[in-house]
N, C-alpha and C positions, 0 to 999 in steps of 0.2 A: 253483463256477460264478460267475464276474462277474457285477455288474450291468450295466444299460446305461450307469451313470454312470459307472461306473468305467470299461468300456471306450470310453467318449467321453474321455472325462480323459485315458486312456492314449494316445490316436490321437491327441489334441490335441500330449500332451508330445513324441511322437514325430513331429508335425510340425514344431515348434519345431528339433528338435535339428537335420531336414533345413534348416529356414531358418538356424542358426546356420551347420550347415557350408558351404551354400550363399555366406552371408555370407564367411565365413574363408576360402573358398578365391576367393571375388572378390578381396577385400582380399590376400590374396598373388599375386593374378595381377597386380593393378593395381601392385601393389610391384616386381612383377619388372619391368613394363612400363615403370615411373619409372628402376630402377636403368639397364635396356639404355639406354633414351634418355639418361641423363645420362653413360653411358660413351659414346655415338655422339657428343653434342655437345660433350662433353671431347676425343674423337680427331678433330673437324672443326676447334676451335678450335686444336689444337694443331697440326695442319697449316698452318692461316690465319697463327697466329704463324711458322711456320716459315718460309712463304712469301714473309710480309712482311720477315722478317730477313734472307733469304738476299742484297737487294741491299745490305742496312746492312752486312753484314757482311763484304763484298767491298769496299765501298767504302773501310770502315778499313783492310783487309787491303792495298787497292791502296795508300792513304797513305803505309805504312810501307813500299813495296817501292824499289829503286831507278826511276832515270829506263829505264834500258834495259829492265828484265824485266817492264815495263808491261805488255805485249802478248806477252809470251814464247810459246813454244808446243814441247808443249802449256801450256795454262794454268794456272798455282799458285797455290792461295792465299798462301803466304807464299814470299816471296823470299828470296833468297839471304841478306840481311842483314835486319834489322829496323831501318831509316832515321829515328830519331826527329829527325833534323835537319829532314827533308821539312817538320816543324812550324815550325820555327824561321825556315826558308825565304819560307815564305808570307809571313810582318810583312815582310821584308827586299827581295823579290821586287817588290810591290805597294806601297803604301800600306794596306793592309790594315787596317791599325790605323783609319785613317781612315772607312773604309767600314763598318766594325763600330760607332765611333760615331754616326758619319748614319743608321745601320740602327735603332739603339737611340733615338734622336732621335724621325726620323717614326715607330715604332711605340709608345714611347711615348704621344709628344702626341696620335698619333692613334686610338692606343685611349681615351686621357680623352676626348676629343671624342666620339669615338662615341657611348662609354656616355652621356655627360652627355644629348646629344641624343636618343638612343635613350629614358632615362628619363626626359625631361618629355615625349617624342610619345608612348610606351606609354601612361602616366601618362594622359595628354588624352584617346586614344582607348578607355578603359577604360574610366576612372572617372567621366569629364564628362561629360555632356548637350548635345549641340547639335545644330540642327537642320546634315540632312546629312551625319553624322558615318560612317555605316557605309560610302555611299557615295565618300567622298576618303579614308576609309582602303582599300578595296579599291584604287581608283585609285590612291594610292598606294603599296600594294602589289604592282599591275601592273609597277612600274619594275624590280622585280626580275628579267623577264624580256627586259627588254632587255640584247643585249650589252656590256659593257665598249668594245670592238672597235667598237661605233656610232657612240661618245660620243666617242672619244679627240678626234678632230679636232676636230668642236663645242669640246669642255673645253680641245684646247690653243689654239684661236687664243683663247680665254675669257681663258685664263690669259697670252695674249700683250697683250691689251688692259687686261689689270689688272697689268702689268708683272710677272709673277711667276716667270718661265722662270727656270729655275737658283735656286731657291729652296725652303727646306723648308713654304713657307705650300702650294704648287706639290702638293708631295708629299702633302700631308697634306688639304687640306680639300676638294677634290672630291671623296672618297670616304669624307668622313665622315655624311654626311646617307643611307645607304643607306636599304633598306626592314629587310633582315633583323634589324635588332636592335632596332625596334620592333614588329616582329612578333616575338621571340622575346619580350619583357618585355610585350605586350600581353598572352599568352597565360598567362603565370605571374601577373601580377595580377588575371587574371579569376576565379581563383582564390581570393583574398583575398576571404574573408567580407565583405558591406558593414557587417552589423554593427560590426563594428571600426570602419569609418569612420564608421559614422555615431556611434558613442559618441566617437571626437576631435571631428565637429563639433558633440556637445553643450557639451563640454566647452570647444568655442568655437578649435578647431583651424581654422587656414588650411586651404591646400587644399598650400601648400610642407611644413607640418609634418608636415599628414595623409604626405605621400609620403617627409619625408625620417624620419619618426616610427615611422612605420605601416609602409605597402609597402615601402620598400626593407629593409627587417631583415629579411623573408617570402620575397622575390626573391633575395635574397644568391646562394643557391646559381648562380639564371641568370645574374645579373651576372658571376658568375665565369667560366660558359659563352660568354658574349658576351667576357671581356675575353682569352681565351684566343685565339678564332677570329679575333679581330679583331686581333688582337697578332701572328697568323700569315700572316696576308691582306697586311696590311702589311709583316713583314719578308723574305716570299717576294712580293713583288709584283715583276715585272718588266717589263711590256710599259708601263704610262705612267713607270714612270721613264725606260725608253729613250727615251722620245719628250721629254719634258719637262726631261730633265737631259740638259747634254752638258760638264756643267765636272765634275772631277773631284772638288772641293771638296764635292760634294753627293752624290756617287755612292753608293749604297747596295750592298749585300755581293752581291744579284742580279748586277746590272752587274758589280762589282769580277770576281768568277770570270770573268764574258768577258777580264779583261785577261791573265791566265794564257795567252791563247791567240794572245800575241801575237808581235814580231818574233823575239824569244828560244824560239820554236817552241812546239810546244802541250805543255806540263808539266802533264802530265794527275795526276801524285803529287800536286803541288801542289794541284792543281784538289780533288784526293779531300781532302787535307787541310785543304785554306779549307772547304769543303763541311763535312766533319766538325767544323768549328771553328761556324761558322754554324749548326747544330741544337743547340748549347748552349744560348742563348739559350731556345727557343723549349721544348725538350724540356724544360728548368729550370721555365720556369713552366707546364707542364702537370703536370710531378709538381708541382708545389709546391699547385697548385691541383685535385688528381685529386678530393680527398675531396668538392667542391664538384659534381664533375661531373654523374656520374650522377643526384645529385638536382636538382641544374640542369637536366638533360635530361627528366625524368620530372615538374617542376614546371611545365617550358614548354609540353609535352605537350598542354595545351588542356581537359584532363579537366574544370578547375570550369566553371561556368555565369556566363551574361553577371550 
């Protein structure tokens, strides 16, 4: 016959063993649960890509086809021939060559400009003290809800009073003072410990050193976030070049693919082919700069405290 100790002891252990397997078979439900969801969000992502590719994929498909089986019917992806001339066509067709370098020009200068401007107003409204500050950055912030489509007219008779029509100054600098890229770098230096800072202003740092020292090594990733969208913004912009350029000398790759559609009929090959030629550029420096991204994105995020 037990004692009572012993049968407490033993009730005790065989309560345990119920709370283990209780535990173990949580922990494998929660496992299974993890495995389904990451096979459901692996087959939604893999549809998203597919989806997204289906028109990139037609559109090189169309490149290579002849002028006539453009529109064949029914429809084929690949044509009768595979047309690598269609390439060669485009520089000869157009000026093309030209508008490739006007494209690489204002997205250039006009991503330096940005970013440059972007990090000393981030910079101001992060790190500095002044009275009023929260207030003309919101306000400032406001402007990014106004449309493009407002402003154009204001900005072009602007740009007609400072003689600038048919020029790359034209292209480039009323849309370099935006909002979005001082709110993107506001929000990743808010981030930044002040301790840091305030150990360069013992050590007798400016406030240029402290930013070119200090925050921007810490931002790097967002800089690269900004200089990507902004590199993109620029070389797909179309609606103020139309308004603001009408000399050919300045035409950017937007523009240029309208001329494709000209007295010589609409050579839509063409058009697929300049088009495919024009996402080099840009697709070039988003892989070039991928490893940047994601923590550019999760930097800017806003998580640290003022």
């Amino acid at each position: 016959m037990t004692s009572p100790t012993a049968t407490r002891r033993l009730g005790g252990l065989a309560a345990d063993n119920r709370t283990v397997r209780r535990g173990a078979v949580s922990l494998s439900t929660i496992a299974r649960k993890q495995r389904r969801n990451g096979w459901i969000s692996q087959v939604l992502l893999t549809l998203f890509v597919i989806a997204f590719l289906i028109p990139l994929i037609w559109m090189i498909a169309t490149s290579l086809k002849p002028g006539a089986e453009v529109f064949s019917s029914p429809p084929r992806l690949i044509g009768s021939e595979v047309r690598w001339q269609n390439y060669a066509d485009v520089w000869s067709y157009v000026p093309f060559a030209q508008y490739m370098v006007n494209g690489a020009i204002v997205s250039i200068l006009g991503t330096a400009l940005v970013v440059v401007v972007s990090v000393l107003s981030a910079y101001a409204f992060s790190r500095l003290r002044f009275r009023g500050r929260e207030g003309i950055f919101f306000v400032f912030l406001g402007t990014l809800m106004v449309p493009q489509e407002v402003v154009v007219i204001p900005m072009f008779l602007f740009m007609t009073q400072l003689g600038w029509v048919n020029s790359y100054q034209a292209l480039i600098v009323p849309w370099a003072f935006t909002a979005f890229g001082t709110f993107l770098l506001r929000q990743a230096m808010l981030t930044v410990p002040m301790e840091l800072e305030e150990a360069g202003k013992i050590d007798g740092a400016s406030h240029l050193r402290i930013l070119l020292g200090i925050i921007m090594p810490v931002v790097r990733p967002t800089i690269a976030v900004l200089v990507v969208f902004t590199f993109i913004n620029y070389w797909n912009s179309f609606l103020w070049p139309l308004i603001i350029v009408n000399d050919p000398a300045h035409t950017t790759v937007p523009l240029g693919l309208n001329a494709f559609l000209g007295q010589g009929g609409k050579q839509w090959q063409l058009i697929m082919a300049a088009s495919t030629i024009s996402m080099v550029p840009t697709a070039g420096l988003a892989i070039l700069l991928q490893k940047y991204l994601v923590r550019g994105i999760a930097l800017s995020s806003g998580l640290g405290g003022k």
